[in-house]
GUVOTOR-854808 format. One record per residue (C-alpha): residue number from 1; y, x, z; residue in one letter. Coordinates in steps of 0.001 Angstrom, whole numbers. Layout:
   pos         Y         X         Z   code
   NUM         Y         X         Z      A
...
//
This chain:
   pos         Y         X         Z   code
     1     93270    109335    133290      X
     2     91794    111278    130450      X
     3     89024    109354    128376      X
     4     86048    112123    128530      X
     5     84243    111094    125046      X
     6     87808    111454    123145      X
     7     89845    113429    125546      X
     8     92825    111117    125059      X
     9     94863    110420    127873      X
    10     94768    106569    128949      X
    11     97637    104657    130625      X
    12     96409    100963    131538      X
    13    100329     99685    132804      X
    14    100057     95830    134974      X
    15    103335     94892    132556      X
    16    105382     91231    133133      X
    17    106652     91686    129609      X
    18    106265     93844    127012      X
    19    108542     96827    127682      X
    20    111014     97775    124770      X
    21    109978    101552    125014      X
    22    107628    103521    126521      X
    23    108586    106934    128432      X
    24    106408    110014    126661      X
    25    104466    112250    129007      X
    26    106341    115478    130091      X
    27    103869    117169    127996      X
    28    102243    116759    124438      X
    29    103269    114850    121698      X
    30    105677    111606    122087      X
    31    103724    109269    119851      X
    32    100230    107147    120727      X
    33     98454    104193    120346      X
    34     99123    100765    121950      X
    35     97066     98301    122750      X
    36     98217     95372    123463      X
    37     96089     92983    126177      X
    38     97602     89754    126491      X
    39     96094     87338    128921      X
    40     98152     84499    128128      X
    41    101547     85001    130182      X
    42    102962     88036    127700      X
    43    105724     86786    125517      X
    44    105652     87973    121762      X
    45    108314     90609    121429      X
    46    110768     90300    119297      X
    47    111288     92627    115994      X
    48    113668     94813    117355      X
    49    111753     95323    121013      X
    50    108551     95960    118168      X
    51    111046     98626    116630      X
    52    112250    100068    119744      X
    53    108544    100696    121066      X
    54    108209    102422    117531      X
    55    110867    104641    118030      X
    56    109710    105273    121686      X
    57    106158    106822    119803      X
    58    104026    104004    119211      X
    59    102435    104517    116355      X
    60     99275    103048    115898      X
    61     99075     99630    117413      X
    62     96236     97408    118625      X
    63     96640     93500    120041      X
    64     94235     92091    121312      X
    65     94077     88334    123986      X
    66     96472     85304    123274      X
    67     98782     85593    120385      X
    68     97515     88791    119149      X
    69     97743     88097    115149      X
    70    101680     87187    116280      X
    71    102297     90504    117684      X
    72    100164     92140    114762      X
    73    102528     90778    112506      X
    74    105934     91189    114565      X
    75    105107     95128    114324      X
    76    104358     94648    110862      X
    77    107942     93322    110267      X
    78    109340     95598    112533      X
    79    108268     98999    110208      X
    80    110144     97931    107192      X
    81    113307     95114    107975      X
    82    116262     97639    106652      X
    83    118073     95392    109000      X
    84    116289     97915    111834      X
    85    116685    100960    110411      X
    86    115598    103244    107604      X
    87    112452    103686    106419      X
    88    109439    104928    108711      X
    89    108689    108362    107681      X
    90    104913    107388    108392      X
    91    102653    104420    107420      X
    92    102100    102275    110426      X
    93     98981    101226    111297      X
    94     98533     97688    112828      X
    95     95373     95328    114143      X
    96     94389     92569    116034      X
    97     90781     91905    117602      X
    98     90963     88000    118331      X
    99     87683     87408    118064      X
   100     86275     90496    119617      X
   101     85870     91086    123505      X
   102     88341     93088    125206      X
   103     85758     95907    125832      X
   104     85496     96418    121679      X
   105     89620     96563    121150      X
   106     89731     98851    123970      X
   107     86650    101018    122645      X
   108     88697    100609    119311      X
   109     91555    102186    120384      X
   110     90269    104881    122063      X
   111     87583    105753    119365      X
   112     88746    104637    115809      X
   113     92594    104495    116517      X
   114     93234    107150    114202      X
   115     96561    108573    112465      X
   116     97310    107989    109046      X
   117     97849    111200    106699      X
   118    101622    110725    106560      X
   119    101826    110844    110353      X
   120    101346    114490    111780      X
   121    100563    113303    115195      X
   122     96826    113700    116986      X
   123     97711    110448    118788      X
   124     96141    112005    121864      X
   125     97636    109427    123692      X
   126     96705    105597    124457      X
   127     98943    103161    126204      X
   128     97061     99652    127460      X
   129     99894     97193    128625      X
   130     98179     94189    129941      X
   131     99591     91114    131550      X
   132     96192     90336    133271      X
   133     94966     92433    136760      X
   134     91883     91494    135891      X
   135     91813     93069    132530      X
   136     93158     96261    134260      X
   137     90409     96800    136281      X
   138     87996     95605    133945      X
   139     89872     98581    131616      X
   140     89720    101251    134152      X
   141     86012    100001    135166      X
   142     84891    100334    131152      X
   143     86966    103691    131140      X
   144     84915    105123    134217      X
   145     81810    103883    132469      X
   146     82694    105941    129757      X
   147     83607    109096    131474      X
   148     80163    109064    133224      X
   149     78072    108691    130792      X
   150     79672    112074    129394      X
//
């Protein structure tokens, strides 16, 4: 689904756990922005499944639900243990929206989700994994809003 307003591609994935990478689209660039919607039953991932969904293109990341200042900061770690690997050759850029409604993280990734100068990526690209059905509909239903108002 293509986000009309930005013209990023959106992927809203129904996820059990968070995946350690995510597969890049056949076309474009590999790297994109992840937002993270926990509803509760999503286990923090550890630093090295943080690193591996790095190094799978995740480059800007956005948490938002249960725990989301947890998985802010497990990304955080995950960019610069040299127990990992070496050094990101880009800065990267991390949030969490606890107190915000889901429709504001999503509107934040898709809007304001932006590279840094160090990363020559457009980021045209924005994976949702959610735990929640709910929130995936409620996702798609905001992203359909979107797209016809434009």
């Amino acid at each position: 689904m293509v986000h009309n307003p930005t013209g990023r591609k959106v992927e809203v994935l129904l996820v059990q756990q968070i995946p350690e990478r995510v597969v890049a689209l056949e076309s474009g660039e590999p790297e994109f922005v992840l937002l993270i919607c926990n509803g509760g039953a999503l286990k923090n991932p550890s630093v090295k499944q943080a690193r591996s969904l790095i190094e799978s293109g995740a480059s800007y990341i956005c948490a938002w639900g249960a725990d989301c200042e947890v998985i802010e900061e497990t990304f955080d770690h995950a960019a610069f243990l040299p127990e990992l690997g070496p050094q990101l050759p880009f800065t990267l850029m991390t949030t969490s929206l606890a107190n915000q409604p889901y429709e504001e993280a999503f509107h934040f990734a898709l809007n304001w989700a932006r590279p840094p100068d160090d990363l020559h990526a457009k980021l045209d690209r924005v994976v949702v994994l959610t735990d929640d059905l709910a929130i995936r509909e409620r996702c798609i239903a905001w992203l359909n809003a979107e797209n016809n108002q434009h």
